[in-house]
C-alpha positions as CSV (number, residue, x, y, z in Angstrom):
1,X,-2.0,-6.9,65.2
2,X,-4.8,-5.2,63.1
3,X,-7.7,-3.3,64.8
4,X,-10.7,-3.2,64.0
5,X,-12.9,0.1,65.1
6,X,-16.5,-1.5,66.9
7,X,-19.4,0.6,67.3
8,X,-21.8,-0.4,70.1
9,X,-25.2,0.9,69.0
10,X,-27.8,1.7,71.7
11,X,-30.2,-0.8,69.9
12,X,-29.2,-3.8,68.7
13,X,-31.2,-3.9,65.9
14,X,-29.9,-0.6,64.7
15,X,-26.7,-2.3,63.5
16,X,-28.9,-4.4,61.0
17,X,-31.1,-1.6,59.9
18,X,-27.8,0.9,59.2
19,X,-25.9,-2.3,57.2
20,X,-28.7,-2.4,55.3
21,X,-29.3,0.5,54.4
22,X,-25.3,1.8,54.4
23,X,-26.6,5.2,56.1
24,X,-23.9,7.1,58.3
25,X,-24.0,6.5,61.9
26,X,-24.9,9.3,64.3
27,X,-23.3,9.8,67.3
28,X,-27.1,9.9,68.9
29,X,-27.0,6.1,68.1
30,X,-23.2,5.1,69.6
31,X,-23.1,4.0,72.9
32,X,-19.3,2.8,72.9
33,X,-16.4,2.2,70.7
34,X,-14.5,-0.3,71.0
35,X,-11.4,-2.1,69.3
36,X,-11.2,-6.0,68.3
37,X,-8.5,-7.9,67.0
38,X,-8.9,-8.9,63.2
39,X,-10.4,-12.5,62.6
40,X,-7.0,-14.1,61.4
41,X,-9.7,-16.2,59.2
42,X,-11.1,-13.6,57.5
43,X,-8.6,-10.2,57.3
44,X,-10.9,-7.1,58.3
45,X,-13.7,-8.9,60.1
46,X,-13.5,-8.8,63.9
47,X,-12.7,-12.0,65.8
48,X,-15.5,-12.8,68.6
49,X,-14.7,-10.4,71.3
50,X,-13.5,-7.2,71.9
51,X,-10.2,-6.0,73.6
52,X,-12.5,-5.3,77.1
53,X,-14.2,-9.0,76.2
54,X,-17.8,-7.9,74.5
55,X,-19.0,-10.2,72.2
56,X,-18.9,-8.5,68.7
57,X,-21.2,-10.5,67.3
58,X,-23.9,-7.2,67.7
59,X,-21.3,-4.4,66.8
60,X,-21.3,-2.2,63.6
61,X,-17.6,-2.2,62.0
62,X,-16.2,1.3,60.9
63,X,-13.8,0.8,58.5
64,X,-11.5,3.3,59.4
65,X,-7.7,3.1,58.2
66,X,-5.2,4.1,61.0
67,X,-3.3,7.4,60.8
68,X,-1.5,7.2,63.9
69,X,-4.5,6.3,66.2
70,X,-6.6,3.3,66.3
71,X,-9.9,5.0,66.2
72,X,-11.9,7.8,63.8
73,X,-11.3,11.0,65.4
74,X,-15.0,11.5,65.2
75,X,-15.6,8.5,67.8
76,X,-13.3,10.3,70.2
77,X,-15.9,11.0,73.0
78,X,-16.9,7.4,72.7
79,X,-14.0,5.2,73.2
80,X,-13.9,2.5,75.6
81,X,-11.4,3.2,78.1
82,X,-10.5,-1.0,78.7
83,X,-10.0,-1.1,74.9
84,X,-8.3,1.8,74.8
85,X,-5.5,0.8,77.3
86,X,-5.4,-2.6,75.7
87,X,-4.4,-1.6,71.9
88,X,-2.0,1.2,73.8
89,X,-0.2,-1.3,75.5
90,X,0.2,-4.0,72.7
């Protein structure tokens, strides 16, 4: 099953504003990471929720290609530890 890497912003509307604007995230701005199946509908979107069951709806996708881990080491102080544990055990 793919993953897709989630960032939880601290404000929702900072998802919008960084999409727009394509600016890096900073870790100031990251409440959580979190991993979410792929969308079998649409390869490399998220489906609705995330491994711990958040909606996804308001998360920031970081397109990260797996080298052995399912999340950018840069988000490593930020992973959820419910998603964590799920993608580990699948």
């Amino acid at each position: 099953m793919p993953v897709i890497v989630l960032l939880e912003l601290m404000e929702r509307t900072d998802a919008h504003i960084i999409q727009a604007s394509e600016e890096p995230v900073e870790a100031s701005a990251v409440r959580q990471v979190h991993a979410a199946p792929s969308d079998p509908d649409v390869p490399g979107d998220p489906g609705p929720t995330t491994a711990c069951g958040r909606d996804t709806a308001a998360m920031l996708v970081e397109h990260w290609q797996s080298t052995g881990r399912w999340y950018p080491p840069r988000w490593a102080g930020w992973i959820c530890p419910t998603c964590d544990t799920a993608v580990r055990s699948s």
